[in-house]
C-alpha positions as CSV (number, residue, x, y, z in Angstrom):
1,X,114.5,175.8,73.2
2,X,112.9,175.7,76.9
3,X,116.4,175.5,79.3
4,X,115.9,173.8,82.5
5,X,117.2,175.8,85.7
6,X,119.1,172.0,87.2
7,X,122.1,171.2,85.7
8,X,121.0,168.8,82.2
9,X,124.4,167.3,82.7
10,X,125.0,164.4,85.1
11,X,128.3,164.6,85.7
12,X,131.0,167.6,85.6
13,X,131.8,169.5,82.5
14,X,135.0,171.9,82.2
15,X,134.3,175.2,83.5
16,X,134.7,176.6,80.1
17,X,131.8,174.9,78.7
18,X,129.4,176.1,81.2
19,X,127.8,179.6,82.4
20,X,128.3,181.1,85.7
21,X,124.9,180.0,86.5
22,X,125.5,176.1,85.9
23,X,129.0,176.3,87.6
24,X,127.1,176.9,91.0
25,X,124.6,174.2,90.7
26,X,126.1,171.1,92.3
27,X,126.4,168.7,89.9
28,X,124.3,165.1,90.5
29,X,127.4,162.7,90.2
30,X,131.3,162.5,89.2
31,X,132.4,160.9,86.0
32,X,134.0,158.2,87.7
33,X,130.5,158.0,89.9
34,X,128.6,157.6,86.9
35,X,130.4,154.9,85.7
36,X,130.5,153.1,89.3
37,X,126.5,153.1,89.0
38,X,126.1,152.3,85.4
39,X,128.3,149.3,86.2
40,X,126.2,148.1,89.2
41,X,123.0,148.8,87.5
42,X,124.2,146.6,84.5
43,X,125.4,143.7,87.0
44,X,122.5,143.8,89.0
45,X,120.0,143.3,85.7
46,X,121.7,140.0,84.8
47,X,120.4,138.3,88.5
48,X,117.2,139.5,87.7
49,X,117.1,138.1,84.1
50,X,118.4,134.5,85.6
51,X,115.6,134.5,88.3
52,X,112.6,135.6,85.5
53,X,114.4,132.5,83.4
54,X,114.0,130.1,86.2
55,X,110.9,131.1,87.7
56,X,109.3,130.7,84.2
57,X,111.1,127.0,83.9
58,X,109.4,126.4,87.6
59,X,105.9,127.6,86.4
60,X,106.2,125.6,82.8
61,X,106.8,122.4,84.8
62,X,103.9,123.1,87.5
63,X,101.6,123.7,84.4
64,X,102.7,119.9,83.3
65,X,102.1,116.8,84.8
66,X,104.1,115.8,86.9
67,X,104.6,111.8,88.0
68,X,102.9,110.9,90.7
69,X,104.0,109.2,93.8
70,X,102.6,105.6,94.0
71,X,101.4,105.6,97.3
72,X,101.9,101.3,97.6
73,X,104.7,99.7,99.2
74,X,106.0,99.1,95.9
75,X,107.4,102.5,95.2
76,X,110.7,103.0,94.8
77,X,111.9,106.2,96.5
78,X,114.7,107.7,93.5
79,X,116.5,109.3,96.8
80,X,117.6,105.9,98.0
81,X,118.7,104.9,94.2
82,X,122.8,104.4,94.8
83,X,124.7,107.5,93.3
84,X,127.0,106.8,90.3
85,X,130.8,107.9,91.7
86,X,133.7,108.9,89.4
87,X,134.9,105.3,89.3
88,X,131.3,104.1,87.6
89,X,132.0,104.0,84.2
90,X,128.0,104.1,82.2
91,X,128.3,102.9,78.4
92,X,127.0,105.6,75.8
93,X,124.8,102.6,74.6
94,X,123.0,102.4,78.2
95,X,120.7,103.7,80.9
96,X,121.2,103.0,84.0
97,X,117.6,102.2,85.7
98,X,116.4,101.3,88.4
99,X,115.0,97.7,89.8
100,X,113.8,97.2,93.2
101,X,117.3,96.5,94.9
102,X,119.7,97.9,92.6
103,X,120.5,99.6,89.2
104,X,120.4,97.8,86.1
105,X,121.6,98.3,82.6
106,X,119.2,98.7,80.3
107,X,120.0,98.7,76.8
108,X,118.8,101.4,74.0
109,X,117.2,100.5,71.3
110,X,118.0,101.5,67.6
111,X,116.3,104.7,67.5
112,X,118.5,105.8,70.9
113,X,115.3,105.5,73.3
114,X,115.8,103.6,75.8
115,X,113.4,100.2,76.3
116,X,112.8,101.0,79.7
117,X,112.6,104.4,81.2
118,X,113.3,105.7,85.1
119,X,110.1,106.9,85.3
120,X,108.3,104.2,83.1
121,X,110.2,101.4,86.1
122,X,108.8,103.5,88.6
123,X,105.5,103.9,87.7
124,X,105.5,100.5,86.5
125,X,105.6,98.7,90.0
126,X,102.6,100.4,91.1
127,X,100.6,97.7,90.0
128,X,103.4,94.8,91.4
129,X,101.7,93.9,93.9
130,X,98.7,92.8,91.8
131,X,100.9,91.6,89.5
132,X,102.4,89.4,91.4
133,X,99.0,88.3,92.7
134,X,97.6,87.3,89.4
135,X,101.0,85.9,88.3
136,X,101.2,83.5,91.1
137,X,97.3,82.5,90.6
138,X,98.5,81.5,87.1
139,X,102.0,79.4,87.9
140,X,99.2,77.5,90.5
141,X,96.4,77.0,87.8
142,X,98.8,76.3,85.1
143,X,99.3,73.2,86.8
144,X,95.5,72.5,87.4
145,X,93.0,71.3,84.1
146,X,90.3,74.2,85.1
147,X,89.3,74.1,81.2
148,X,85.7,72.5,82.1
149,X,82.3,74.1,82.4
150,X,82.1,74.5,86.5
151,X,85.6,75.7,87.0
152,X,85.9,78.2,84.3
153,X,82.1,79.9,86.2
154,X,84.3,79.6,89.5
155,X,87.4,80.9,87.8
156,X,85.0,83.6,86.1
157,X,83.1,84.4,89.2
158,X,86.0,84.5,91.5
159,X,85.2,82.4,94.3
160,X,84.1,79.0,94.8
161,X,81.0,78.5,97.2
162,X,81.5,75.9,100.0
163,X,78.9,73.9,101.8
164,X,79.3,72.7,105.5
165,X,77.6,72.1,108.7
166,X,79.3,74.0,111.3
167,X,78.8,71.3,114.1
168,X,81.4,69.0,114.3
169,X,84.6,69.5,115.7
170,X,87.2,69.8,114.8
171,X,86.0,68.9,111.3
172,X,83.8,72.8,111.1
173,X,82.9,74.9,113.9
174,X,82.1,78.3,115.1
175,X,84.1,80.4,116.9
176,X,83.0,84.1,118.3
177,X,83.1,85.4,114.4
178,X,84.2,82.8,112.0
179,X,84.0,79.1,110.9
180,X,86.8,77.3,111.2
181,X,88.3,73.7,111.5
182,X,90.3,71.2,109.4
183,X,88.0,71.1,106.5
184,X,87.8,75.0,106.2
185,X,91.4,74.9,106.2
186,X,91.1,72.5,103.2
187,X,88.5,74.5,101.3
188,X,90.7,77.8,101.4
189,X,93.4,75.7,100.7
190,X,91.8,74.7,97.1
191,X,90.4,78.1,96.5
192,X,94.1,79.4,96.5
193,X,95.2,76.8,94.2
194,X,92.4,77.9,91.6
195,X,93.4,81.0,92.3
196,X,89.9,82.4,93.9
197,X,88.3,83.5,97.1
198,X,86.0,81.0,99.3
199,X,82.6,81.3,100.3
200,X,81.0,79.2,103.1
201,X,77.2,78.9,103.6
202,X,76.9,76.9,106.6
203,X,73.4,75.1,106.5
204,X,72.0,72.0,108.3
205,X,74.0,68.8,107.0
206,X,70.4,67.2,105.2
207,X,70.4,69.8,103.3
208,X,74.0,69.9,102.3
209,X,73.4,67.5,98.9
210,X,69.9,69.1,97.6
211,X,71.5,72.8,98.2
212,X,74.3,71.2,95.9
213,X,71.8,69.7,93.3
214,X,69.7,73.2,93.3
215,X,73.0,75.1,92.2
216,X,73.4,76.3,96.0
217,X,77.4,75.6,96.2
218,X,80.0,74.2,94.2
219,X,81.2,71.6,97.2
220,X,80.7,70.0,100.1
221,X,83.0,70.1,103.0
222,X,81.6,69.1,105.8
223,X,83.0,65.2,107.8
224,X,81.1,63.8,105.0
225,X,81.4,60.0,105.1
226,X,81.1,58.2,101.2
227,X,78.5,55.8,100.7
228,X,76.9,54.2,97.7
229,X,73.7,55.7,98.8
230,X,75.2,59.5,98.6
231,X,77.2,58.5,95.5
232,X,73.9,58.4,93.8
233,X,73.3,62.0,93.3
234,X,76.2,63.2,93.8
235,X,80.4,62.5,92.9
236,X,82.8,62.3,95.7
237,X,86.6,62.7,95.1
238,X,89.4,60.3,96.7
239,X,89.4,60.2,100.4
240,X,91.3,63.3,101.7
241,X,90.6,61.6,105.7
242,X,90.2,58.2,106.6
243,X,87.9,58.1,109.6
244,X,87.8,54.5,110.0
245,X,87.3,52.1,112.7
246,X,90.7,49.9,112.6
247,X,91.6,46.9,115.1
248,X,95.3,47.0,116.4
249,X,96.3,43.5,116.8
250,X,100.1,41.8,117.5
251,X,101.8,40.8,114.5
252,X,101.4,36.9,115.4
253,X,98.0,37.2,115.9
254,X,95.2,35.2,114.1
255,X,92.1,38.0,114.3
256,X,91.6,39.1,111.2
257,X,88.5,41.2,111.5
258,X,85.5,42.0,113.5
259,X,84.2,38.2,113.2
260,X,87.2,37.1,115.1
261,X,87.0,39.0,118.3
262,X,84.5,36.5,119.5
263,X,85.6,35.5,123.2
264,X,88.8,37.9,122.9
265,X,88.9,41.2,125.4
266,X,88.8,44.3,123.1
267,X,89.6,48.0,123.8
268,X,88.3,50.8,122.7
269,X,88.7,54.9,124.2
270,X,85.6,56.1,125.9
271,X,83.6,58.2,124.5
272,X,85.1,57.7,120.8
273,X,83.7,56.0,117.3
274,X,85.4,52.8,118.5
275,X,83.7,52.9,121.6
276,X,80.0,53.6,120.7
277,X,80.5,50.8,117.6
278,X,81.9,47.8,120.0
279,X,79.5,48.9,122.9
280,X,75.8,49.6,121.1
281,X,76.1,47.7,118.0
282,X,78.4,44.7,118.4
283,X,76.2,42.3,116.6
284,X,76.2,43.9,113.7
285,X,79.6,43.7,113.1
286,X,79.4,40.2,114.1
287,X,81.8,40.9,117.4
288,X,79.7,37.6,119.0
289,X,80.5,36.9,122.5
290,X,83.3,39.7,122.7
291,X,84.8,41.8,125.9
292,X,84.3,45.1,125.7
293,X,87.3,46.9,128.0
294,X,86.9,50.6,128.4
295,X,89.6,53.1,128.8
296,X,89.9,57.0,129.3
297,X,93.5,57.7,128.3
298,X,94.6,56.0,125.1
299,X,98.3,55.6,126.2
300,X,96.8,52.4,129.0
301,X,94.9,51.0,126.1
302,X,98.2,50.7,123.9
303,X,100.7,49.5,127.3
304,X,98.0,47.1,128.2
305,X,98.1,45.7,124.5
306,X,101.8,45.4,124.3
307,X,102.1,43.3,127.5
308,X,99.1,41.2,126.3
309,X,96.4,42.4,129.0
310,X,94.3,42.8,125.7
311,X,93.7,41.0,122.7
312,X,93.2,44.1,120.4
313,X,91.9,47.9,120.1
314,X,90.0,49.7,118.4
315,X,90.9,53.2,117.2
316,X,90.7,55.9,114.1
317,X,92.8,55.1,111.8
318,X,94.7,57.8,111.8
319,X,95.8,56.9,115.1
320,X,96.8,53.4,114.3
321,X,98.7,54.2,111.2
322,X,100.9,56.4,114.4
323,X,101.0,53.7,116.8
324,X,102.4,51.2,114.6
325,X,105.1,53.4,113.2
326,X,106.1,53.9,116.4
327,X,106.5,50.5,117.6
328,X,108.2,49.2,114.3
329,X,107.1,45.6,113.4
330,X,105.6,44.8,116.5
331,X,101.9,45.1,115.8
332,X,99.6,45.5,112.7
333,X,95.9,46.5,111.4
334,X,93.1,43.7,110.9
335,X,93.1,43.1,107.4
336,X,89.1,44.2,107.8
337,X,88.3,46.8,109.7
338,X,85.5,47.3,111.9
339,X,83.8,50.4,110.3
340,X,85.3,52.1,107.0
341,X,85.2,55.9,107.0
342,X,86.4,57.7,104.3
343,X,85.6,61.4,104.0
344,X,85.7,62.8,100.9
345,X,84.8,66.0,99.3
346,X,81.3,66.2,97.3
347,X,80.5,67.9,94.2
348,X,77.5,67.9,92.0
349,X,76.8,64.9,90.1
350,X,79.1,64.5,86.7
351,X,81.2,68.2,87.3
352,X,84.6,68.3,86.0
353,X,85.7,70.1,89.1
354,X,86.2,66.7,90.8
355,X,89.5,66.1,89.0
356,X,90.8,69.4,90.1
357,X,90.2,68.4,93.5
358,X,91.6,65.1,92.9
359,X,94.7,67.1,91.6
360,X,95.0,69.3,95.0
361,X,94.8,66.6,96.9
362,X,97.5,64.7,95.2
363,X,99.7,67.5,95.6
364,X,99.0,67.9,99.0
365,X,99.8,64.6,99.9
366,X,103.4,64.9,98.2
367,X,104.5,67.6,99.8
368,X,103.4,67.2,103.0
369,X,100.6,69.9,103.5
370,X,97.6,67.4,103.9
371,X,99.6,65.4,107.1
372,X,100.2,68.8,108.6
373,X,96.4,69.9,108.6
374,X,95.8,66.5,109.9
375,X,98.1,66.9,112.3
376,X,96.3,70.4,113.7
377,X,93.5,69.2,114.4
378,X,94.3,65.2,115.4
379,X,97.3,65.2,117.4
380,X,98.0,61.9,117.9
């Protein structure tokens, strides 16, 4: 057998064992020097082993797929989740997960799994916010009858298509980029009760009822005054402003409408309904020999009434519903106005969407909402 001239033994041997040759080649290591290194080179595999483990852990999870961060408002970041300390005590029977202020406890079900995950909470609420959305449309149209024909296509189509003449102010008008005024506030105000977006189409007011009858819109909002004529073709709801034409008289007095102001002063706000009515057309209200008494501020109109300069006014109705609050018993309406104005909101002839309306409008009045509009745009 081949001998190799180095020494084949990596540590030292007793002298006895070896020839003179191999006793004067140096050996490679000590006994105890051998040991040293075969200890280190065992330690130093175990690391090694620990870091292959783990890098292959970190390489199976990358191959998964991992949960994705919703990136909505509703995400619930687990790093601001409230740690559990040693005085928690969490039941073998729950889980603790998450909601979007605190930790609840959420019970397992029979099989051990538990009904409602960490991850399936967090994932969940990335569709809260639409959630919410829809859920709120429904508490608002669970309280509406939108089972009819027209509002189950507005309902289906998701917006309800408004028609208005954007030239009177402060009922519809135009600003820089939008159409606004009282009735646009209305409108949007009953497409968020059915739970849908609104459309306007602003078009020239003779054309608001055919556009209607053609299928052009779904209502008109637009000042629109009810009259037998325009009930004809199409069906108005219940007055959501009353526009009239009133006379403010003393409590004692004896006019009881137009026909009565005949030889009494009147006064009426320059400029206004009141005033173009009494001045232009007084015979047809059958006024007769009547004073017409102009003023520009509305305030001398009421003072000169209340120390008698004046015999009545004329004013919206609105107005005079105010005044008379104000002044307690003191004064009252005519019990027949001058001119009745009722707006009202117009929809095609026979459509059940009508009684919604009727049904917003009714709630609005209850809580308040309809006086505040009113109040936006009318300050008294």
């Amino acid at each position: 057998m081949r001998t190799s001239s180095k020494n084949p033994f990596p540590f030292k041997l007793p002298s006895e064992y070896l020839t003179e040759k191999q006793k004067s080649i140096e050996p490679v290591q000590s006994p105890e020097k051998f040991r040293e290194t075969k200890t280190k080179r065992k330690n130093g595999i175990i690391p090694i082993l620990i870091g292959i483990v783990f890098l292959a852990y970190i390489v199976g999870r990358k191959t998964g797929t991992p949960p994705q961060k919703p990136t909505d408002s509703s995400y619930i970041d687990p790093a601001s989740y409230s740690a559990v300390t040693d005085n928690d005590t969490v039941s073998s029977d729950t889980i603790i997960s998450p909601s979007s202020s605190m930790y609840e406890e959420t019970p397992l079900q029979e099989n051990g799994t538990e009904s409602k995950t960490i991850t399936d909470a967090v994932d969940g609420n990335n569709d809260n916010e639409e959630s919410d959305n829809i859920e709120s449309h429904e508490v608002i149209r669970s309280n509406l009858n939108l089972d009819g024909p027209d509002c189950s296509r507005i309902i289906n189509a998701g917006k309800i298509i408004l028609l208005t003449n954007a030239e009177y102010e402060p009922f519809e008008y135009k600003t820089e980029d939008e159409i606004v005024g009282f009735d646009i506030d209305l409108a949007e105000t009953i497409a968020n009760r059915m739970g849908v977006e609104l459309e306007v189409n602003d078009i020239a007011f003779e054309s608001l009822i055919p556009s209607l009858e053609s299928g052009k819109g779904d209502i008109i909002l637009s000042g629109m005054i009810y009259t037998e004529e325009r009930n004809k073709r199409v069906d108005f709801s219940q007055s959501y402003f009353d526009g009239s034409q009133v006379i403010i008289v003393p409590v004692n007095s004896l006019i009881g409408g137009p026909e009565d102001l005949n030889g009494k002063v009147l006064g009426v706000i320059t400029g206004t309904l009141g005033d173009l009515y009494c001045s232009e057309f007084p015979d047809e209200y059958g006024m007769g020999d009547c004073e017409v008494k102009k003023y520009n501020q509305r305030e001398d109109a009421f003072l000169e009434l209340m120390v008698g300069s004046i015999d009545a006014i004329v004013v919206d109705a609105y107005i005079a519903e105010n005044f008379i609050k104000e002044n307690g018993e003191k004064f009252m309406t005519t019990e027949r106005p001058l001119e009745e104005d009722k707006c009202c909101i117009a929809t095609s002839e026979g459509s059940d969407l009508v009684t919604v309306i009727n049904e917003v409008l009714d709630d609005l009045r209850k809580s308040g909402e309809l006086d505040q509009m009113i109040n936006n745009y009318f300050p008294v």
